[in-house]
Each structure stands twice: as C-alpha cells, then as structure tokens.
C-alpha positions as protocol buffer text, in pm:
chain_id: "A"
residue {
  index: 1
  type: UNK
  ca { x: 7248 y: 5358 z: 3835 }
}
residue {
  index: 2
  type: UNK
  ca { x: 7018 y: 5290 z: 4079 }
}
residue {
  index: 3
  type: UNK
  ca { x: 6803 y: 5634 z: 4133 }
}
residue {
  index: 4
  type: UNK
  ca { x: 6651 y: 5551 z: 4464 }
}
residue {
  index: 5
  type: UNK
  ca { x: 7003 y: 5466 z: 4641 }
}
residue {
  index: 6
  type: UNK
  ca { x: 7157 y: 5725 z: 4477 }
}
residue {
  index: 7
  type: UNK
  ca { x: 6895 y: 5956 z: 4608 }
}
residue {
  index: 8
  type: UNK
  ca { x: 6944 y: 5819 z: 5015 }
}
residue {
  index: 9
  type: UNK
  ca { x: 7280 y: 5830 z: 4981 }
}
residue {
  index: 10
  type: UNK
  ca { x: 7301 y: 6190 z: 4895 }
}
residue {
  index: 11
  type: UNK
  ca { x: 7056 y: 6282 z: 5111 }
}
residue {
  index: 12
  type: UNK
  ca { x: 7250 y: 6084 z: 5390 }
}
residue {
  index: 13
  type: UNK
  ca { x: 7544 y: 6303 z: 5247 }
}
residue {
  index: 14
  type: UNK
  ca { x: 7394 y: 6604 z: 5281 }
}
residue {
  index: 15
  type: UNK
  ca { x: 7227 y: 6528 z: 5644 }
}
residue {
  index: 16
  type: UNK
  ca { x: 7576 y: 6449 z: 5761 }
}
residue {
  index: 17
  type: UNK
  ca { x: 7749 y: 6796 z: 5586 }
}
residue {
  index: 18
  type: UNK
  ca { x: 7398 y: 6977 z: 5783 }
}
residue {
  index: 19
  type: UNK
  ca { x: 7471 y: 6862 z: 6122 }
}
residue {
  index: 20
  type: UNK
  ca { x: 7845 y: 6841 z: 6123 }
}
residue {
  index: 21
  type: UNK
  ca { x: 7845 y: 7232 z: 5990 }
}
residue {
  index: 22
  type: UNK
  ca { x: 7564 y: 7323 z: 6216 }
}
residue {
  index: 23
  type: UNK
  ca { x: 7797 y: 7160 z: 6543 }
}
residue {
  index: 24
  type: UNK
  ca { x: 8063 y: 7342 z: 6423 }
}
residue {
  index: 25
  type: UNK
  ca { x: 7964 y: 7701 z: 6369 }
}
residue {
  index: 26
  type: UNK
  ca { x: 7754 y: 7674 z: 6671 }
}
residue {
  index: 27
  type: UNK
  ca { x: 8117 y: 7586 z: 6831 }
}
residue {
  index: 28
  type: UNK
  ca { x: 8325 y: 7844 z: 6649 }
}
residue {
  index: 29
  type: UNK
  ca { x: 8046 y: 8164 z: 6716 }
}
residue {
  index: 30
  type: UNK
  ca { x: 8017 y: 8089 z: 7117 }
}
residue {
  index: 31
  type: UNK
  ca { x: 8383 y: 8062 z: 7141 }
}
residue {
  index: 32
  type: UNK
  ca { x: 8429 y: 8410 z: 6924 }
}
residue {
  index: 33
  type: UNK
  ca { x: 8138 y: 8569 z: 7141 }
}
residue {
  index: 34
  type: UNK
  ca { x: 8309 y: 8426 z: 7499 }
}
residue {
  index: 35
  type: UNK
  ca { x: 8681 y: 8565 z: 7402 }
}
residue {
  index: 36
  type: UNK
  ca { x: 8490 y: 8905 z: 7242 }
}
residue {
  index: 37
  type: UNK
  ca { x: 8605 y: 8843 z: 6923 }
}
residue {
  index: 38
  type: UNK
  ca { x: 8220 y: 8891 z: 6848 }
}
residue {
  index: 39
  type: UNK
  ca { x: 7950 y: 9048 z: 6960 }
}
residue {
  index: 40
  type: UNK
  ca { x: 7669 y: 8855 z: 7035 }
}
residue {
  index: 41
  type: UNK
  ca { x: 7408 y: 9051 z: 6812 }
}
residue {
  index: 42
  type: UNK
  ca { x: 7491 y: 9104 z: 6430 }
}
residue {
  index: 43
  type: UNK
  ca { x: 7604 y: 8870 z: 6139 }
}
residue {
  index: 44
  type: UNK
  ca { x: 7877 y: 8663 z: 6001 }
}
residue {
  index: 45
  type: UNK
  ca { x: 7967 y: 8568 z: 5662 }
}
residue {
  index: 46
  type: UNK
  ca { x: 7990 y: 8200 z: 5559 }
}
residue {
  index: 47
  type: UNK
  ca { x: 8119 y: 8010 z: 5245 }
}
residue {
  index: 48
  type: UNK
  ca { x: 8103 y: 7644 z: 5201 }
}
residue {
  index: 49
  type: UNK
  ca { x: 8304 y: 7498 z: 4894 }
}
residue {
  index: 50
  type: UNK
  ca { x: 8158 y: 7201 z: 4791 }
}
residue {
  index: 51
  type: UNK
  ca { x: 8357 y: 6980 z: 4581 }
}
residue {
  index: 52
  type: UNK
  ca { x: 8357 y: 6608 z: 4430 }
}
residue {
  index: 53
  type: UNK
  ca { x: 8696 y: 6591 z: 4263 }
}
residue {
  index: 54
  type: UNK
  ca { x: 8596 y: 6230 z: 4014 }
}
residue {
  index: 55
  type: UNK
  ca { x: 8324 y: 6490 z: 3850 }
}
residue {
  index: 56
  type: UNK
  ca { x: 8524 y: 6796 z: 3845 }
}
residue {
  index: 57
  type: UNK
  ca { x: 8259 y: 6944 z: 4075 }
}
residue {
  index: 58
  type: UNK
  ca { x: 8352 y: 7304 z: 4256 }
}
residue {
  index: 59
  type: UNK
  ca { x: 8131 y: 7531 z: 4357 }
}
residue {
  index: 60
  type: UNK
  ca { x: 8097 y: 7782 z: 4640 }
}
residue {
  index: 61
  type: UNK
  ca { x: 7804 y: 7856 z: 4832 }
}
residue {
  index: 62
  type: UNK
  ca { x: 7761 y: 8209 z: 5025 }
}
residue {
  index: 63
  type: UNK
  ca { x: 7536 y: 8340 z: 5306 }
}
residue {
  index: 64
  type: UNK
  ca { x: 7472 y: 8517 z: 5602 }
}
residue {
  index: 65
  type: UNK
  ca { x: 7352 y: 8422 z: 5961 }
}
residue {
  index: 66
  type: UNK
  ca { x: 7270 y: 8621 z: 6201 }
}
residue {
  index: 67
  type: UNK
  ca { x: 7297 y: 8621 z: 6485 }
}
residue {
  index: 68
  type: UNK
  ca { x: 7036 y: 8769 z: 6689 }
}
C-alpha cells in the first residue's frame, strides 16, 4: 500500500463527504426555518453513520449545530 495515495484519497473522501453534508444541511435547515418547522435560533441534532462494508467498518458520529 502506497501511504501517500492512500492518504489523498481519503482526504479527497472526506472533502467530498464535508461539502456534500455541508450543501445539504444548509438545504434541509432553510427549508425547515421557511415552512416553520424551525425556528431560526436554537439547535439541531445530527448523526452521520459512516460505514465501509469490505472492512466491517460502522460507526456513528453525533453532534450539535446551532444555529444562531
């Protein structure tokens, strides 16, 4: 195993999970906010599963963001 493509191509991995869930949430909290689903001060809960099925990989990351 090559170390130094293994380490771009997680790191192109991970860019690509950051700014596809970033787009997204962004998308999901102004639409919950516009229908008042949400208020547009306070916090939501997220979870992210992150799994790689060939290494029997599963784990589940939690946080918070707020929002103002």
């Amino acid at each position: 195993m090559d170390e130094d493509v293994f380490n771009m191509q997680v790191r192109k991995f991970l860019k690509q999970v950051g700014v596809t869930s970033q787009r997204e949430i962004e998308a999901a909290v102004r639409a919950a906010v516009e229908d008042g689903r949400l208020g547009g001060d306070g916090s939501v809960n997220a979870k992210v599963t992150l799994s790689i099925e060939e290494l029997g990989l599963s784990t589940d990351i939690d946080g918070k963001i707020d929002l103002a």
